[in-house]
C-alpha positions in Angstrom: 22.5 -0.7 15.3 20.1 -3.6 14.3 20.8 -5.8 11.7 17.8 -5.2 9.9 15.2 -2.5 9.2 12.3 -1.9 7.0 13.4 0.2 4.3 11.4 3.5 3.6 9.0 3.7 0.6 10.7 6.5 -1.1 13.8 4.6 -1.1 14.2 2.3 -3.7 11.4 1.3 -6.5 12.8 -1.3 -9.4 9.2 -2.0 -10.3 5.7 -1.7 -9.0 4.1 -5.3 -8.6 0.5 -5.4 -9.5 -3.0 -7.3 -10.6 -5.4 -7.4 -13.2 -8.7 -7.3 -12.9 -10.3 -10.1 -14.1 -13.2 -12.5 -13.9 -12.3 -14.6 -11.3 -12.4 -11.7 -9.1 -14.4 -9.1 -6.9 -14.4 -6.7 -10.0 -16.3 -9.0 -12.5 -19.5 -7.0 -11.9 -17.7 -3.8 -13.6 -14.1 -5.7 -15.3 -14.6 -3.1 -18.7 -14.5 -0.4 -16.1 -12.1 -2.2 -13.8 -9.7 -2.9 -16.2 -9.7 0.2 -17.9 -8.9 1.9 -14.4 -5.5 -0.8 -14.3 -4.8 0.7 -18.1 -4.8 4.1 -16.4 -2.6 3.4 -13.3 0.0 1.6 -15.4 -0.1 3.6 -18.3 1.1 6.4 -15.5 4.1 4.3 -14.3 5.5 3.4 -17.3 5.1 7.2 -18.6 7.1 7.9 -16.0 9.7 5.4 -16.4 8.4 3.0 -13.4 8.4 -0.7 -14.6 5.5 -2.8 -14.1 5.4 -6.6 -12.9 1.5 -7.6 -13.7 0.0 -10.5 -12.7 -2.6 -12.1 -15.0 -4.6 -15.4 -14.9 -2.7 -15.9 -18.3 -0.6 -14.1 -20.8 -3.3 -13.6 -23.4 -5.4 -12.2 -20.8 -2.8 -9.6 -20.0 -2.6 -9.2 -23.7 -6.2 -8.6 -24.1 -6.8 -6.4 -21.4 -3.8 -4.4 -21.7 -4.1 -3.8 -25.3 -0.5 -1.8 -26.7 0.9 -1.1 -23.1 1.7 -5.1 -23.6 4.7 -3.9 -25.7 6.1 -1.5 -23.5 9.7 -2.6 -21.5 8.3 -1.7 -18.5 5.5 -3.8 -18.5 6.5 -8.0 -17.1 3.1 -10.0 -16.9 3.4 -13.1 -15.0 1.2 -15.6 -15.2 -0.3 -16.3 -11.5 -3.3 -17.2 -9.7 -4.7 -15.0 -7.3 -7.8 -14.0 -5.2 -7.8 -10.4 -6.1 -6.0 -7.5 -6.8 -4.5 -5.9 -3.5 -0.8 -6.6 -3.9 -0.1 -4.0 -1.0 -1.2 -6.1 1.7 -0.1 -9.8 0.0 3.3 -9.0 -2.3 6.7 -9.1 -0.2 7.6 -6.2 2.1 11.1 -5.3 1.9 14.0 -5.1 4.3 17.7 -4.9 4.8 19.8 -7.0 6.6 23.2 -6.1 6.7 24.1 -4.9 2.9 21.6 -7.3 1.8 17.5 -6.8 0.7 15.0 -9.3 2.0 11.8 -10.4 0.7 9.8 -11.0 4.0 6.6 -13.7 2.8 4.0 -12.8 5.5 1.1 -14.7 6.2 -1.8 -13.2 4.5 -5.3 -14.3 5.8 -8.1 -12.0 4.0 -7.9 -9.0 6.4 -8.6 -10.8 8.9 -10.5 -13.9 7.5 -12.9 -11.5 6.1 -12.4 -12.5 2.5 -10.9 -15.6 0.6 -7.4 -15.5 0.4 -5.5 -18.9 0.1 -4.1 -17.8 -3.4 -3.2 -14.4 -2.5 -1.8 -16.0 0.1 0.5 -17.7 -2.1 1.7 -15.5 -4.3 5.4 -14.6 -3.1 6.5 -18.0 -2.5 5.0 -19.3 -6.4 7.2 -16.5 -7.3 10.1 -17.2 -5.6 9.4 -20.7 -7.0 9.3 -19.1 -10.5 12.3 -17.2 -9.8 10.4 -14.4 -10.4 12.0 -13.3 -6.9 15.2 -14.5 -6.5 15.1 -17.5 -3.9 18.3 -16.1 -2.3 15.8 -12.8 -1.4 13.3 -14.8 0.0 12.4 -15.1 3.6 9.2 -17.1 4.9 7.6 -15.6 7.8 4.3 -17.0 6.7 3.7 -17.5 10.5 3.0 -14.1 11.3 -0.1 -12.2 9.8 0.9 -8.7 8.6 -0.3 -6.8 5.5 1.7 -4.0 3.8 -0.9 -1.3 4.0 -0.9 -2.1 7.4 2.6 -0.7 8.6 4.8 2.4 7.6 8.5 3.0 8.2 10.6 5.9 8.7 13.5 3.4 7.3 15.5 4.3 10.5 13.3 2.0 12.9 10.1 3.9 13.4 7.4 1.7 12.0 3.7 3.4 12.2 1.0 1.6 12.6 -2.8 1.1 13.9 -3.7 -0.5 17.2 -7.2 -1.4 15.8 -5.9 -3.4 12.7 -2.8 -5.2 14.5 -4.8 -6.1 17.5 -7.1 -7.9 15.5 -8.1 -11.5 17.2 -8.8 -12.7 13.4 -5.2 -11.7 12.8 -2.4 -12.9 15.5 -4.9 -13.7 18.1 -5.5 -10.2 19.5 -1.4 -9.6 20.7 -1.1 -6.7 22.8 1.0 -4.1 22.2 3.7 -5.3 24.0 3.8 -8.7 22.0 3.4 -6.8 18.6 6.3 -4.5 19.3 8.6 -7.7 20.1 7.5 -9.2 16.8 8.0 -6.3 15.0 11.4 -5.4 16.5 12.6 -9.1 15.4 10.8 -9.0 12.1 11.4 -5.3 10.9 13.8 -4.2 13.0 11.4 -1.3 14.8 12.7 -0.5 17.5 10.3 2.8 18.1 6.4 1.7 17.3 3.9 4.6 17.5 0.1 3.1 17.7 -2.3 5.0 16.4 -5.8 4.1 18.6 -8.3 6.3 16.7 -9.1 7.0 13.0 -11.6 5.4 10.4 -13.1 5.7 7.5 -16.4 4.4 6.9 -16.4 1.6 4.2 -12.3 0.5 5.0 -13.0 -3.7 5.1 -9.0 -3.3 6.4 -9.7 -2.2 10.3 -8.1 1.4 9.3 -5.3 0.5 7.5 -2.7 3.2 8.3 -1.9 3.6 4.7 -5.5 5.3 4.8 -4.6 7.5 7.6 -1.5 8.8 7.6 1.7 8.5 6.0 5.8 8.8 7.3 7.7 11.7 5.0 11.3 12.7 5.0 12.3 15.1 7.6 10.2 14.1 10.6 6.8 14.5 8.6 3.2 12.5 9.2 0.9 13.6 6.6 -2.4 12.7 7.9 -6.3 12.8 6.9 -8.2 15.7 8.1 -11.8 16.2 8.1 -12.9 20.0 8.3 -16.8 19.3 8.3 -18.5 19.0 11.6 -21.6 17.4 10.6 -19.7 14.3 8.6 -19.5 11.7 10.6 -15.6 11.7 10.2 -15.1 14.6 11.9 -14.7 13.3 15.4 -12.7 10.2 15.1 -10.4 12.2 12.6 -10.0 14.8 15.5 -9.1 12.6 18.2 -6.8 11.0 16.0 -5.0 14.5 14.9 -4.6 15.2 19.2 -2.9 11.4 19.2 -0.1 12.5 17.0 0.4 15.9 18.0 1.5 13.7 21.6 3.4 11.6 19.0 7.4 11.7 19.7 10.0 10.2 17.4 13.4 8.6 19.2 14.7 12.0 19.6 11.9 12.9 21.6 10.9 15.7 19.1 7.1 16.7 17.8 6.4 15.5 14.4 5.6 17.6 12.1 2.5 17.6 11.3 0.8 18.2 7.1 -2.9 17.6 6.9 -4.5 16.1 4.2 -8.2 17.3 3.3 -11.1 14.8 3.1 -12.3 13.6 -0.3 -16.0 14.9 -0.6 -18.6 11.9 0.2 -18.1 9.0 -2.6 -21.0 6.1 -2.4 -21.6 2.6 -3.9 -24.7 1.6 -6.0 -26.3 0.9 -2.4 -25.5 4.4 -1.3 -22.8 3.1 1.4 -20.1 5.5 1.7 -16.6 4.3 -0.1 -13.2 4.9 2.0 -11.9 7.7 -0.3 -8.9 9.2 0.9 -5.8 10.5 -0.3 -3.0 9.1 2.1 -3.5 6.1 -0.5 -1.0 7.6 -2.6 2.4 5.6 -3.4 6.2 7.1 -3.5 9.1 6.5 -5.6 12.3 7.8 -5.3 11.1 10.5 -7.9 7.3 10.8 -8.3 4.5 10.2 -6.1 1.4 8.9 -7.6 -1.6 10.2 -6.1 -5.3 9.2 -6.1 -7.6 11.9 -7.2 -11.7 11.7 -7.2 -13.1 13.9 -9.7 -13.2 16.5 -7.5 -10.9 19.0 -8.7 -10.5 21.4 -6.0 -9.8 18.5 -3.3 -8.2 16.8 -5.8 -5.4 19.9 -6.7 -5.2 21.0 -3.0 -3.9 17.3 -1.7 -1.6 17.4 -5.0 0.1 20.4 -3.6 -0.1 19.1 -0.1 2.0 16.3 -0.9 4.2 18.6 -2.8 5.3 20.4 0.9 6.6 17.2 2.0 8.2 16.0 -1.0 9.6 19.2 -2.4 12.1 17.2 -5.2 9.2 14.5 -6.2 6.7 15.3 -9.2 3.2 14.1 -8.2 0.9 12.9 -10.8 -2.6 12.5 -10.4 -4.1 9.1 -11.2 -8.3 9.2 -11.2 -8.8 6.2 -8.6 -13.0 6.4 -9.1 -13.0 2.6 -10.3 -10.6 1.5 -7.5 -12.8 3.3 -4.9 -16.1 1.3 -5.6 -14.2 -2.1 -4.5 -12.8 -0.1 -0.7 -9.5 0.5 -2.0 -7.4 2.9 -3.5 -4.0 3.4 -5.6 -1.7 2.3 -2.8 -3.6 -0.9 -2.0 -3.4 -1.8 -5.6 0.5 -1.6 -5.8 3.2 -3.0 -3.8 6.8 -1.3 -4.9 9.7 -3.5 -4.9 13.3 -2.3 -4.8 16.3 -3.9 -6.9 17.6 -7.0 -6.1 14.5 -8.4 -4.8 12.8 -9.2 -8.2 15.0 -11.5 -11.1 15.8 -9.2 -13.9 16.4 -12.0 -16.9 13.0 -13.4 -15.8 11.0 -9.9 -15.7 12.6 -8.8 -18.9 12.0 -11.8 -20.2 8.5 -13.1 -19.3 
């Protein structure tokens, strides 16, 4: 057995790390809006018991904008620059080496050098140098571009993943396969990579982020996006993807099985572009999952309860992700959940 692994999602969640909006950032145009959405997405965690870590330009900031959720236990602000608000895909992605968790500081270059990024890039190892994270958690491998929205694990050495994203030249150079599995076998400990070639959403700035796809469950599940509508312009990429992993094996050589997810209805920006609304963006605790909805109440209730089939004993709450949408992202992009022993405790109580 390998000394390492990625740990699943639904196993361990201290606290949810995420960002304000705020004016330095992409959201200026709408920050009321913005930041009420961030109001709404925390004021879910901490109703359900699930502590916060916020970063903020500043403590009055966080003070400001967060108005009496400020005074709640579960909420930590730290103060921390930052290019924007996607702590999936810059925060620390969490592993286990022997009965130890890791903190593993990947390089972080803007999705692929599409956006600034050189304080986003820096925000695990300014924490680690606050203690925020405790330095003995901490691993640099700042060498190697990876993103957290970009990977999901099985937490048994399955890591799923997209061959359009990780193949990116603006990432790692355009590494085959073959070079990608290596690093992700030393890295994360996969030792069974399944590469998803097809599947996109129009709008996704991420080159089809798998945590806009499809997502790992319990029991040998992949919840996937489906698209039912032959004339939207999803349908046939979504298809071809679906027959990819119905060939899908896991290390047993057994089918997955297989729970699809419908398509939110058509969402568009002020320049009628189409948004990448989807719910696979949701993110799991070891007791709730929090799931994007869109205003649309009979998509919106039907991928509630689809969720609920692969996650029988977790309660699923509903978080309206319309703000999050008009910036290509969703509630899983805007959180990044750390497990105990990763984060300090007298520092995030304390903050």
């Amino acid at each position: 057995m390998k000394d390492i692994r990625m740990i699943a999602e639904w196993e361990s969640c201290e606290c949810v790390l995420l960002a304000l909006p705020a004016p330095h950032t992409d959201w200026n145009y709408i920050l009321e809006e913005a930041c009420a959405q961030y109001r709404r997405l925390i004021g879910a965690f901490t109703e359900a018991g699930v502590k916060c870590v916020v970063l903020s330009p500043s403590r009055e900031y966080a003070e400001k904008t967060l108005g009496n959720l400020i005074d709640s236990d579960d909420v930590t602000v730290i103060a921390e620059e930052y290019n924007d608000t996607w702590t999936r895909d810059y925060g620390p992605i969490s592993v286990e080496r022997g009965e130890r968790l890791i903190a593993l500081d990947f390089g972080f270059n803007g999705w692929g050098l599409k956006f600034a990024s050189d304080k986003d890039n820096l925000v695990n190892l300014r924490l680690k140098e606050k203690s925020v994270m405790l330095p003995a958690a901490y691993r640099n491998e700042r060498s190697f571009i990876l993103e957290g929205g970009s990977i999901e694990s099985d937490g048994r050495g399955t890591i799923l993943t997209t061959s359009r994203c990780l193949q990116s030249p603006n990432r790692n150079g355009g590494m085959n396969k073959q070079e990608l599995n290596k690093e992700l076998e030393e890295r994360l400990g996969a030792d069974h990579v399944l590469w998803l070639d097809y599947g996109e959403l129009a709008g996704d700035d991420t080159d089809s982020h798998i945590d806009t796809l499809c997502r790992i469950a319990p029991g040998n599940v992949i919840l996937f996006t489906g698209c039912r509508n032959m004339d939207d312009d999803h349908f046939e990429p979504l298809l071809k993807m679906r027959a990819q992993l119905t060939m899908f094996r896991n290390p047993e050589g057994e089918p997955y099985n297989l729970v699809e997810l419908p398509l939110p209805d058509p969402i568009y920006d002020e320049a009628g572009q189409r948004l990448p609304a989807t719910y696979a963006n949701y993110l799991v605790t070891p007791t709730h999952i929090f799931m994007p909805t869109y205003g649309q109440p009979m998509n919106d209730d039907l991928a509630c309860t689809t969720v609920r089939v692969a996650f029988p004993d977790h309660e699923v709450v509903g978080v309206d992700c319309l703000t999050l949408i008009r910036q290509h992202g969703s509630l899983h992009c805007a959180t990044m959940q750390i497990p105990a022993g990763i984060f300090n405790p007298v520092v995030t109580e304390n903050d």
